[in-house]
C-alpha positions as CSV (number, residue, x, y, z in Angstrom):
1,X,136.5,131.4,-80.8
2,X,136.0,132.1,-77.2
3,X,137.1,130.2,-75.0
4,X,134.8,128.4,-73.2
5,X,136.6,127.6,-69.7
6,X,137.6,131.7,-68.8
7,X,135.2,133.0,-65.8
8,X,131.8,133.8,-66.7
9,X,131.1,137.2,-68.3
10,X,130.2,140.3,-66.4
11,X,126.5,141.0,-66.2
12,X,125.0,143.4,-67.4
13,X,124.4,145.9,-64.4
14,X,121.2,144.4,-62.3
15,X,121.0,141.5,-64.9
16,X,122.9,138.2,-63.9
17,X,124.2,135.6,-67.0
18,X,121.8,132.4,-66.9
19,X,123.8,129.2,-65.9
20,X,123.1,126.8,-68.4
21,X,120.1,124.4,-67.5
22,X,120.2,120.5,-66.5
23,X,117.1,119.6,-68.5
24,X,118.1,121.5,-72.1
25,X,117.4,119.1,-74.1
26,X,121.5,118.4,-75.6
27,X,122.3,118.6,-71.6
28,X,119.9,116.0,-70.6
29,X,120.5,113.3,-73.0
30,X,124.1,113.0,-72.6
31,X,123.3,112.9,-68.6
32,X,121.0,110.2,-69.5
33,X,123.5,107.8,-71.7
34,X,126.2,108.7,-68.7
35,X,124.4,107.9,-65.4
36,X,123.6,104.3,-67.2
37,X,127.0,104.1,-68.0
38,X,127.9,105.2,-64.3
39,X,125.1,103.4,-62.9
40,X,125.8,100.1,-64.3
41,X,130.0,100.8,-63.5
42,X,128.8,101.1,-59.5
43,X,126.8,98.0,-59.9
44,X,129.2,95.3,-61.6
45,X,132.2,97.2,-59.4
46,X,130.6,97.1,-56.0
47,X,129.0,93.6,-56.5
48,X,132.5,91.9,-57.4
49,X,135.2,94.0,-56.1
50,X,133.7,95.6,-53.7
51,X,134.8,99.1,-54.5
52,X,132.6,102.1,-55.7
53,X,134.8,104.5,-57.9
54,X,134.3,108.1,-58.4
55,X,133.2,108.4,-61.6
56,X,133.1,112.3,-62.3
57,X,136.1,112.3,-63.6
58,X,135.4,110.2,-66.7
59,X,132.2,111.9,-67.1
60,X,133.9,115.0,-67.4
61,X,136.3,113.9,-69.4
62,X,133.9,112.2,-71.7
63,X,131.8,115.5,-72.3
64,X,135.4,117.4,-73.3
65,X,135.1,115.0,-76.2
66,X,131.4,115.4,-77.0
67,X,132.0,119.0,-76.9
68,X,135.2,118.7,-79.6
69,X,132.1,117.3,-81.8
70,X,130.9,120.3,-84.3
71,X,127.7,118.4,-84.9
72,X,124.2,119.9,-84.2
73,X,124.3,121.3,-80.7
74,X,127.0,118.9,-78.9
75,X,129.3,121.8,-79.6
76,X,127.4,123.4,-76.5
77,X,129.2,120.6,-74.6
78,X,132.2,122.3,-74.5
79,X,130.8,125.0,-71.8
80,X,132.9,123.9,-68.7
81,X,129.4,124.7,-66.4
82,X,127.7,121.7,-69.1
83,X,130.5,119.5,-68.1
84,X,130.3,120.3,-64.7
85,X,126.7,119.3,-64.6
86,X,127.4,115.9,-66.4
87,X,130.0,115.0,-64.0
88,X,127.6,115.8,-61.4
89,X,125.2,113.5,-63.1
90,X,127.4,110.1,-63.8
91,X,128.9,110.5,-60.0
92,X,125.8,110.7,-58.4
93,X,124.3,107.6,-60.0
94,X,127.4,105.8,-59.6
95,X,127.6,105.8,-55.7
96,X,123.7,106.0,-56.0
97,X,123.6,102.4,-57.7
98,X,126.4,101.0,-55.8
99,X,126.4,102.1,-52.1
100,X,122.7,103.7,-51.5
101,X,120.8,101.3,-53.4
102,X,122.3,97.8,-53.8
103,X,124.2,97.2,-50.8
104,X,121.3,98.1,-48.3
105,X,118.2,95.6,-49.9
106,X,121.4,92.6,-50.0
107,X,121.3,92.9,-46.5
108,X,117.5,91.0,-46.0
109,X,118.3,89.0,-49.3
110,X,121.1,87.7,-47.7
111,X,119.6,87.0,-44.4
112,X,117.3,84.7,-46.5
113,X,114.2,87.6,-46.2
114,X,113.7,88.3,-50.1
115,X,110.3,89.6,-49.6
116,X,112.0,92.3,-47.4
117,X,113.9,93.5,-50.4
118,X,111.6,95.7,-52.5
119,X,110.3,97.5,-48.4
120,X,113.9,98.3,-48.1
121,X,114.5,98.9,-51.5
122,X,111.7,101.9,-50.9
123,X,113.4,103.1,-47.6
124,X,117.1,103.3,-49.5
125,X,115.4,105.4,-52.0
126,X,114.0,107.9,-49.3
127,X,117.6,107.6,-47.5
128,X,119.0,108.9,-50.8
129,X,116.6,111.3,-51.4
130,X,116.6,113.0,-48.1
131,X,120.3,112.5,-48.3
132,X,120.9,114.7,-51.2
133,X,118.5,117.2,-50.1
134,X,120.2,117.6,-46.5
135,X,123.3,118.6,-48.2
136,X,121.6,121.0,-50.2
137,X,119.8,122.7,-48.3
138,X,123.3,123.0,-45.9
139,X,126.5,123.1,-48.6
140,X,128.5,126.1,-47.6
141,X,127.4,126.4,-44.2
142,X,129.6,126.7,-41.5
143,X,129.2,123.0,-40.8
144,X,130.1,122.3,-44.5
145,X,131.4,125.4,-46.4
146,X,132.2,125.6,-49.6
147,X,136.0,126.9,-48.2
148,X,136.4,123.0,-46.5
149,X,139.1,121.0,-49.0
150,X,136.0,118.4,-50.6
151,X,139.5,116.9,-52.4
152,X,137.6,114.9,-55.0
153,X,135.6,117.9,-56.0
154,X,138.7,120.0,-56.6
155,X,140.3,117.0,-58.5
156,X,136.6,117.4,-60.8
157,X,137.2,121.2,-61.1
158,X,140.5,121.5,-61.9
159,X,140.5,118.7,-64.9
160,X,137.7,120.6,-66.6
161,X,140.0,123.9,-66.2
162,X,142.9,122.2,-67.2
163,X,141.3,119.9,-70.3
164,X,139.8,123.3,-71.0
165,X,142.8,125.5,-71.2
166,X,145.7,123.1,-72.0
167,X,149.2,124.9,-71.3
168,X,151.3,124.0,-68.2
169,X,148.5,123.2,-66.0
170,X,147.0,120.3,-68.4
171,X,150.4,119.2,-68.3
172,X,151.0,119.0,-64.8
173,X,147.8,117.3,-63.8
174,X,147.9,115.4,-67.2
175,X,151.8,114.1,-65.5
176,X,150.0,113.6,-62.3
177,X,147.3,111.7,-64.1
178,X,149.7,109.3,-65.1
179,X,151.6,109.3,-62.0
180,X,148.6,108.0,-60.4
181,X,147.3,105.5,-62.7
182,X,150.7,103.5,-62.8
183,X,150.9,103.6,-59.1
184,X,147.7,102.2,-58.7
185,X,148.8,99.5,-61.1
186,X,150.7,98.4,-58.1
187,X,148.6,98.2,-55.7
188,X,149.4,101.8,-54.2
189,X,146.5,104.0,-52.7
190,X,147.6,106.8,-55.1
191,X,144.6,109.0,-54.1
192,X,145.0,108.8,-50.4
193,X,148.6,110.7,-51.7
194,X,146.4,113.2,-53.6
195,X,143.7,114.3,-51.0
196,X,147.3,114.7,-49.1
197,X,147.8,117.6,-51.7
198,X,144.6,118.8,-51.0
199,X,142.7,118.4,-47.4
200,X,142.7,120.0,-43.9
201,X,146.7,119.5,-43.2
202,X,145.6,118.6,-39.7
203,X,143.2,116.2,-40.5
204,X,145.0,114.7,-42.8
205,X,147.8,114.0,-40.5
206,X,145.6,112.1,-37.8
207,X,144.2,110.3,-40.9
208,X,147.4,108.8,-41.7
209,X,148.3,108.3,-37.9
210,X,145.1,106.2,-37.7
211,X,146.2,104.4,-41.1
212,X,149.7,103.5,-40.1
213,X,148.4,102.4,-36.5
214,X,145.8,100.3,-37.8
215,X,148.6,99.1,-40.6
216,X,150.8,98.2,-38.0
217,X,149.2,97.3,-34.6
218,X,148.1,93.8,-35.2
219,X,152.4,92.7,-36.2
220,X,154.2,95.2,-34.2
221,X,151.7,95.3,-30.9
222,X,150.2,91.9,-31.8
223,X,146.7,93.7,-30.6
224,X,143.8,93.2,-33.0
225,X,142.2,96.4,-33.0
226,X,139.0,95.5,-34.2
227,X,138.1,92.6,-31.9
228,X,138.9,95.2,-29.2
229,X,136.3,98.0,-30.3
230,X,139.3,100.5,-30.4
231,X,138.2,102.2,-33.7
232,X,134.6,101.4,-33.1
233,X,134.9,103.1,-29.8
234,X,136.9,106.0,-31.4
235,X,134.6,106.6,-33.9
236,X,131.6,106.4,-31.2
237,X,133.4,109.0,-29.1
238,X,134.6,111.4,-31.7
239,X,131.0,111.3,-33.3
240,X,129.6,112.3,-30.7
241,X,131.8,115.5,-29.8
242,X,131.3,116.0,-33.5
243,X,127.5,116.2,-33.2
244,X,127.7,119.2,-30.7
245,X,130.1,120.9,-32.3
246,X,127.5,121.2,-35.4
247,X,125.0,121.5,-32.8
248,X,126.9,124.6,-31.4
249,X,127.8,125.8,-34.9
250,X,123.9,125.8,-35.9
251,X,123.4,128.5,-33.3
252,X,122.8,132.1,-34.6
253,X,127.1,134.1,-33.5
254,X,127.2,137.7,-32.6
255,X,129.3,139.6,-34.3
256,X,130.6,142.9,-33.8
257,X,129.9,145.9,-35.6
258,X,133.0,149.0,-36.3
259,X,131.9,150.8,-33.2
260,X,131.9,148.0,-31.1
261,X,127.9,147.5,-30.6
262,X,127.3,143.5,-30.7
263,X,124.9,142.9,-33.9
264,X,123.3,139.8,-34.4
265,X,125.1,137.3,-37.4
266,X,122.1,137.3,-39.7
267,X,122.0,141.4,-39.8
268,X,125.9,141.2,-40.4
269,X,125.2,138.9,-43.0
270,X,122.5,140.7,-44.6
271,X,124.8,143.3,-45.1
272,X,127.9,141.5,-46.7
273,X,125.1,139.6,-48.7
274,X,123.8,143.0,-50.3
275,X,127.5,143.4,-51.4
276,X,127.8,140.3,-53.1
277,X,124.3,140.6,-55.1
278,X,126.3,142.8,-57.2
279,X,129.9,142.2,-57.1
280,X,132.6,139.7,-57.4
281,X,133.1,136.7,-55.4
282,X,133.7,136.8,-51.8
283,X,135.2,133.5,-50.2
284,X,134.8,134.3,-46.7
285,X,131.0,134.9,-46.6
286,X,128.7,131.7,-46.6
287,X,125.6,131.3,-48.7
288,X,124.1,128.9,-45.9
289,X,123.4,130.8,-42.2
290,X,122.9,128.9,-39.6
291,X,119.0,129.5,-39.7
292,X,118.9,127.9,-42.8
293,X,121.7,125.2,-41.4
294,X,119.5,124.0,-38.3
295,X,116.6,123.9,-40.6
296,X,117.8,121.8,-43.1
297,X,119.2,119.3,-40.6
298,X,115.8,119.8,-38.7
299,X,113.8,118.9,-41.8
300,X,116.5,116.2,-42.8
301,X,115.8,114.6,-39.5
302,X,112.0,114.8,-39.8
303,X,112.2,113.3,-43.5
304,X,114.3,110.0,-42.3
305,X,112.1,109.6,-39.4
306,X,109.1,109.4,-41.5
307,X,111.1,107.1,-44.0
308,X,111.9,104.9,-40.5
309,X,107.9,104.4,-40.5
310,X,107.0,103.8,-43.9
311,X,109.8,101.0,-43.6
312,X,108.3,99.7,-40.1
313,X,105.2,99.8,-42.0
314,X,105.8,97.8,-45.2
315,X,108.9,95.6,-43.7
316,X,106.5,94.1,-40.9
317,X,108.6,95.4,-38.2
318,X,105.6,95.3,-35.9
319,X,105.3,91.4,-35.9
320,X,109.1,91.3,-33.7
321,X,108.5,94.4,-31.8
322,X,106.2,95.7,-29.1
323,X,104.6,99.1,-29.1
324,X,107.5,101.2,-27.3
325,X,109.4,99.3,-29.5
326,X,109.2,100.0,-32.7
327,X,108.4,103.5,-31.9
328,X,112.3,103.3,-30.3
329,X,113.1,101.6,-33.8
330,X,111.7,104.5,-35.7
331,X,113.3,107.1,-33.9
332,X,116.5,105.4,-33.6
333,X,116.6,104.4,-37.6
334,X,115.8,108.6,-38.3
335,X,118.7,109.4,-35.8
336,X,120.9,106.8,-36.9
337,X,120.6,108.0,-40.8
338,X,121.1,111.7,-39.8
339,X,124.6,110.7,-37.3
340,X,125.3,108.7,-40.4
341,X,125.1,111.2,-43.2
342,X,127.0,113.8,-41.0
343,X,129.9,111.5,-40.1
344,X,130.2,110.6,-43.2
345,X,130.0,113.7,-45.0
346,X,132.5,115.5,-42.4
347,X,135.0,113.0,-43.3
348,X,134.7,113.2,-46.7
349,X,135.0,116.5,-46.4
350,X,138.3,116.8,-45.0
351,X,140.1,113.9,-46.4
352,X,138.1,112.7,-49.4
353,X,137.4,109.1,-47.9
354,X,133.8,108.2,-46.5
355,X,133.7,105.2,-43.8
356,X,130.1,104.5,-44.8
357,X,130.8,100.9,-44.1
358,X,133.0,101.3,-41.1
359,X,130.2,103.6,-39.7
360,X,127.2,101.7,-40.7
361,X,129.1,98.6,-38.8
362,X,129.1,100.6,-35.4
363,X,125.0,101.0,-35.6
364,X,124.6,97.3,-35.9
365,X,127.0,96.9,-33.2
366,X,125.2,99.4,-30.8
367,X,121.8,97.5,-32.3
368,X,123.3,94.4,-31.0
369,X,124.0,96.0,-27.6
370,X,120.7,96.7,-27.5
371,X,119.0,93.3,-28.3
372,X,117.3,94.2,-31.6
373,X,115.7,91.4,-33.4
374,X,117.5,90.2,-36.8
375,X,115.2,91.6,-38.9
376,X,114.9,94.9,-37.7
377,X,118.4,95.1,-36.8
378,X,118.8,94.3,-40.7
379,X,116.3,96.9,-41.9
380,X,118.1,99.4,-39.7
381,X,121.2,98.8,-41.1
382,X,120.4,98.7,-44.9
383,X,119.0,102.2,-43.7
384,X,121.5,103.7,-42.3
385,X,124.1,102.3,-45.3
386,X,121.7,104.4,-47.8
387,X,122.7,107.8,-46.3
388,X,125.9,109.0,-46.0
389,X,127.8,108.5,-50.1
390,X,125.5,110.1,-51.6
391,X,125.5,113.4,-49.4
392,X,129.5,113.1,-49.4
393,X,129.3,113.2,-53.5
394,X,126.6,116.0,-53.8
395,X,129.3,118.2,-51.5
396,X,132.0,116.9,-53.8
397,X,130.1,117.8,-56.8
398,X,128.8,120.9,-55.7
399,X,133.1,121.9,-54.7
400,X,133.4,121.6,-58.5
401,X,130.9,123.7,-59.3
402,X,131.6,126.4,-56.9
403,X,135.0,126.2,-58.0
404,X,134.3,126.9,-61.6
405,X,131.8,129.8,-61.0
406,X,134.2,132.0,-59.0
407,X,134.6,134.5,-61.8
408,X,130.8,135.4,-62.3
409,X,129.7,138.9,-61.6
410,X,127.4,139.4,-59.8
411,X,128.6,135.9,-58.2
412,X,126.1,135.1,-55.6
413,X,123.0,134.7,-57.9
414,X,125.1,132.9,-60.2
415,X,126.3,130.2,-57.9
416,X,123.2,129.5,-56.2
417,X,121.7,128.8,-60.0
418,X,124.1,126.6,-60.5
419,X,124.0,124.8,-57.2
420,X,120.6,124.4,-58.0
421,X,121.3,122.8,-62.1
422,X,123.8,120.5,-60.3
423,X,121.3,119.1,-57.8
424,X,119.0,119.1,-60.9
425,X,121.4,116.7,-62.7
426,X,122.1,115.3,-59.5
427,X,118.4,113.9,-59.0
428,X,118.1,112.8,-63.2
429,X,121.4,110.3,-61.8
430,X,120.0,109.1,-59.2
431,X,116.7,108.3,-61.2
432,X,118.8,106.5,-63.7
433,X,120.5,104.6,-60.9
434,X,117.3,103.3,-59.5
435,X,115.7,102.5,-62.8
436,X,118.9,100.4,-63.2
437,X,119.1,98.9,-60.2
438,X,115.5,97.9,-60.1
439,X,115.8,96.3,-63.3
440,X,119.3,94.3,-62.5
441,X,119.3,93.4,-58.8
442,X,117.6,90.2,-59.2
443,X,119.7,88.7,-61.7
444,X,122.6,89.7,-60.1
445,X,121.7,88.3,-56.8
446,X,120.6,85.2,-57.9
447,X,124.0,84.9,-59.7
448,X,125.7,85.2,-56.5
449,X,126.8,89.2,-57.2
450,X,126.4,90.9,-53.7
451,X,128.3,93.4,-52.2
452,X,130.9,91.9,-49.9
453,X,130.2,94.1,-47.3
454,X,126.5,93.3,-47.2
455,X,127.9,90.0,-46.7
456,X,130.1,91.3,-43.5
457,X,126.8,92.9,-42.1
458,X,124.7,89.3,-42.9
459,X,127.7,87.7,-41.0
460,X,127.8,89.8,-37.6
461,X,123.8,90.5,-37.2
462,X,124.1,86.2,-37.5
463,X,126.9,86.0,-34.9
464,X,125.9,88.4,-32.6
465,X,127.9,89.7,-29.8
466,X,130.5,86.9,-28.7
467,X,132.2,89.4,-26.3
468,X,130.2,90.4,-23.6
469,X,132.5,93.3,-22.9
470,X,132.0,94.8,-26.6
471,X,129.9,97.9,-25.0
472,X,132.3,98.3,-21.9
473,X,135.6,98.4,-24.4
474,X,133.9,101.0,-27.2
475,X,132.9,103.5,-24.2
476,X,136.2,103.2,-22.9
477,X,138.1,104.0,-26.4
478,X,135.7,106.7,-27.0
479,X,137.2,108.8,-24.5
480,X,140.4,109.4,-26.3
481,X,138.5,110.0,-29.7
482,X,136.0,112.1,-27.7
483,X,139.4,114.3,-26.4
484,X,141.0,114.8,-29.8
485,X,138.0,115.5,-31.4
486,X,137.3,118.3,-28.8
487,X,140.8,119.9,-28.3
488,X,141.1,120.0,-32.4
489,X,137.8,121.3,-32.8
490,X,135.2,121.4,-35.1
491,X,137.1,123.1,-38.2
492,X,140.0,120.5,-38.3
493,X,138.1,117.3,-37.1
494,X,140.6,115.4,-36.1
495,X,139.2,112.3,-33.8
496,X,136.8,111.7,-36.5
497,X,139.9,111.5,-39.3
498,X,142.1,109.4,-36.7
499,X,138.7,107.4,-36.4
500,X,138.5,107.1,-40.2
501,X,141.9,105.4,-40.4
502,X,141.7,103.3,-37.8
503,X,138.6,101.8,-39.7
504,X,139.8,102.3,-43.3
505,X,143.2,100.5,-42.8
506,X,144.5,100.8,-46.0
507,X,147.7,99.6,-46.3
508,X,150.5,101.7,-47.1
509,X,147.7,104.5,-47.0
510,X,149.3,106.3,-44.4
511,X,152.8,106.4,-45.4
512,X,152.1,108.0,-48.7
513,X,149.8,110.4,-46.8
514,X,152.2,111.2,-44.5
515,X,154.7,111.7,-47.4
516,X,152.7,114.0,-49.4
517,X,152.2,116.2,-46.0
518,X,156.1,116.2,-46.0
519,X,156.5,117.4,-49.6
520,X,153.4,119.8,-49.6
521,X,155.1,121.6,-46.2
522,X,158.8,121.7,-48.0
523,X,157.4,122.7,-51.6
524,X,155.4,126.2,-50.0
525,X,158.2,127.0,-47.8
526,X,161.1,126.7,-50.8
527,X,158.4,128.4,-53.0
528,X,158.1,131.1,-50.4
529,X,161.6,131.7,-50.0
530,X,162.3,132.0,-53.8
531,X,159.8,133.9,-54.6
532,X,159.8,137.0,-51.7
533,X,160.5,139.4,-54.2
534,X,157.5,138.7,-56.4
535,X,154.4,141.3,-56.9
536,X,152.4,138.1,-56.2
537,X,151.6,136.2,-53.2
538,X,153.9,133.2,-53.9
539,X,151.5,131.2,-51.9
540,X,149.1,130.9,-54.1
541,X,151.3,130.1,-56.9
542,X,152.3,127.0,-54.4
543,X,148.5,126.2,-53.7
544,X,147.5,125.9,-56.9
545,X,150.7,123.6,-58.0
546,X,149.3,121.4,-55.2
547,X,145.8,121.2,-55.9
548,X,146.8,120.2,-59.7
549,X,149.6,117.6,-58.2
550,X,146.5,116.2,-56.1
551,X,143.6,116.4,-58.5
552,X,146.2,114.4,-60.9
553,X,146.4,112.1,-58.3
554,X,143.1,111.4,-57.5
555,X,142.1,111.5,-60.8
556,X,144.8,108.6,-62.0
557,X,143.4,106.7,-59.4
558,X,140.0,106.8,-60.3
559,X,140.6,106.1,-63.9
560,X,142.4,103.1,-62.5
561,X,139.5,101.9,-60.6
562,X,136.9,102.4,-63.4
563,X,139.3,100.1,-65.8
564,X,139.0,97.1,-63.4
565,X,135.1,97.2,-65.2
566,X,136.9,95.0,-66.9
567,X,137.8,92.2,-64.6
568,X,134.6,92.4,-63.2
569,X,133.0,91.3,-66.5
């Protein structure tokens, strides 16, 4: 028997091998049965513990077993592109159900506005939606390529390989698994140790600055950093840099050609895309130019605008604001969602944590600042909560994929069917989610299950601004974000990590971050050494020992947080 997890076959010549479909029909009922499962994990976890875990892991993990089944077709489920699309699937509808859907209409329950629930309900659905179509349209751009670490993705991709082709590297991630899980059992933040293994080694390293500072300001500096703005204020800064840098990077380079002659980037790429129609992969050419990249941001931005006025419409916005008013709502809710989504995703990106909450808090702040009435200001937030997971999952999801489909010839055609099966999958998830979370939200609520940070939102849009300096104190701590982010540049995004710590504040997060930056530096340069004399770049041998180390890692943890179903129910 073949196996199943070796790189695609070669095509035949001007024929490329069909990626296996979302909707066949053996495909799409385990998708189903797995996003309900997924779905209804995200709901009981966010609504009690207040965490979302990444469930792709257990969803690939439970279609290795369906495929060991040598009944009717499951067999088929063996196919590591099948299992990728079933990860894909149970993921999606897990952060779906938990942080796009539920938290956003608890924000107007709450606030004692149940009638608002089922307008904003509508508008989360359209913030997930255009969410998961932003990303894409723009996965493996040069705002969000492929190439960028996405660590939960690899930690998905390499436990398919590994379940897939046993040996030494199931062992080692299978050691790591463990490794994870039991340190988790104490209270350890074993996957901030894995995206370690795994992320932008810059990044990472002003991610665990910000963690220990945040860890140990308020005791060793006696400063509370949140009732000073400072990571607020970071975060405002460093955004902001952020959002011209992908402004700049959506702008069409010149390149040069052999003789020197400047040629425009899209003829360049033209030509390296004519070579990989037909051959093998080719990691440093994206799939996404920045045409297509300003485009898809463009239309992103014009889809959560028009989702801003179908809320303002159906949530009675009208009644509290003027003319010019809600008009400034509207367009602030679109831009809001879109600053959002990007923040959000770039983080991700590089270090495998998403501040959705952290960010979503600085937009009610800033609606504060600006004198927005309670029930807009609450509408605005539950909008801007729904973006942002769901477009960091896609990018992890679609990682995993492009990580399995590196061996297909021709490659390009390949991979862009099977981005397109995973967003397939992708959207049956998030239609499960929704089904589920239209049918449970009620009793849920009424039983006193919301999601604590709904609660947190509730609180502040109550409280207001008690500190009339709030807007004078953020501007002057974006400055420092604002610097690091610029001097570090868009391809490391470092204000926006030291941002993400400062508002994560995990404790012990940054000293196991910084530890595994320590042991990843000291294990490639003794593997280098040792191995000089090999045919092989010895490099990659140490790359790929990480990546299994960290996608063990993450993967113990997140098997650790889908077993606390348990003390949930």
């Amino acid at each position: 028997m073949s196996n199943p997890s070796s790189p695609p076959p070669t095509a035949q010549p001007g024929r490329a091998r069909a990626h296996p479909r979302a909707l066949e029909p053996v495909t799409l009922v385990v998708t189903v049965l797995l996003s309900v499962l997924g779905a209804v994990i995200g709901l009981v976890l966010i609504t009690t513990l207040g965490i979302a875990p990444n469930t792709s892991v257990i969803g690939a993990l439970i279609a290795m077993l369906i495929g060991r089944v040598s009944f009717a077709a499951l067999s088929r489920m063996r196919d590591p592109q099948r299992q990728n699309l079933v990860q894909s699937a149970i993921s999606g509808s897990t952060f779906a159900a938990a942080n796009s859907l539920v938290t956003p209409i608890a924000v107007p329950f709450l606030l004692g506005k149940p009638n608002l629930v089922w307008p904003m309900l509508g508008g989360a659905v359209i913030g997930l939606a255009v969410d998961s179509w932003v990303l894409y349209r723009v996965f493996d751009s040069r705002l969000l390529p492929a190439t960028g670490a996405w660590p939960a993705g690899i930690a998905a991709a390499e436990t398919i390989k590994a379940g897939d082709e046993g040996g030494r590297k199931a062992k080692l991630l299978g050691l790591s698994a463990v490794v994870g899980f039991l340190g988790s059992l104490f209270k350890l933040p074993m996957s901030a140790a894995g995206v370690a293994f795994l992320g932008n080694i810059w990044a990472l390293l002003m991610f665990g600055v910000g963690l220990l500072v945040a860890q140990y300001a308020p005791t060793m500096l006696h400063v509370d950093l949140a009732a000073n703005y400072v990571p607020h204020g970071v975060m405002i800064g460093a955004g902001l840099v952020a959002l011209v840098q992908a402004v700049l990077l959506m702008r069409d380079r010149r390149g040069r050609a052999a003789g020197g002659a400047a040629v425009p980037e899209r003829a360049a790429e033209g030509g390296r895309a004519a070579q990989r129609e037909h051959g093998d992969f080719t990691p440093d050419v994206r799939t996404v130019d920045a045409p297509r990249l300003r485009r898809g941001l463009l239309e992103g931005l014009a889809l959560f605008v028009t989702g801003a006025v179908l809320i303002a419409l159906t949530g009675g916005i009208a009644a509290d604001m003027g003319g010019a008013g809600l008009v400034g709502w509207v367009l602030l809710a679109g831009v809001a969602a879109l600053v959002h989504q990007l923040i959000v995703g770039l983080a991700a990106m590089h270090s495998g944590w998403f501040p959705a909450f952290a960010v979503t808090l600085i937009f009610l702040i800033l609606g504060l600042v600006l004198g927005i009435p309670m029930v807009p200001l609450a509408l605005l937030v539950g909008y801007a909560a729904s973006t942002g997971p769901a477009f960091a999952d896609v990018g992890f999801d679609f990682k995993a994929g492009w990580l399995l489909r590196k061996g297909a010839v021709p490659w390009h055609p390949y991979e862009m069917a099977g981005r397109r099966q995973q967003y397939i999958a992708q959207l049956v998830g998030f239609a499960v989610a929704i089904l589920v979370v239209v049918i449970a939200w009620k009793p849920f609520f009424e039983d006193g299950r919301v999601p604590p940070v709904a609660q947190v939102y509730v609180d502040t849009i109550k409280a207001g601004l008690s500190d009339s300096h709030a807007l004078t104190l953020m501007v002057l701590w974006a400055i420092p974000g604002a610097l690091i982010q610029f001097f570090g540049g868009s391809s490391r995004q470092m204000g926006v990590l030291l941002a993400t710590g400062l508002l994560v504040a995990t404790p012990q997060a940054g000293w196991l971050v910084l530890a595994a930056l320590a042991v990843r530096f000291g294990y490639s340069r003794w593997t280098a050494r040792r191995a000089r004399a090999a045919a092989t770049d010895p490099r990659i041998d140490a790359d790929n020992d990480l990546a299994l180390v960290g996608a063990g890692l993450v993967a113990g943890s997140s098997l650790h947080d889908v077993s606390q179903i348990y003390k949930a129910l």
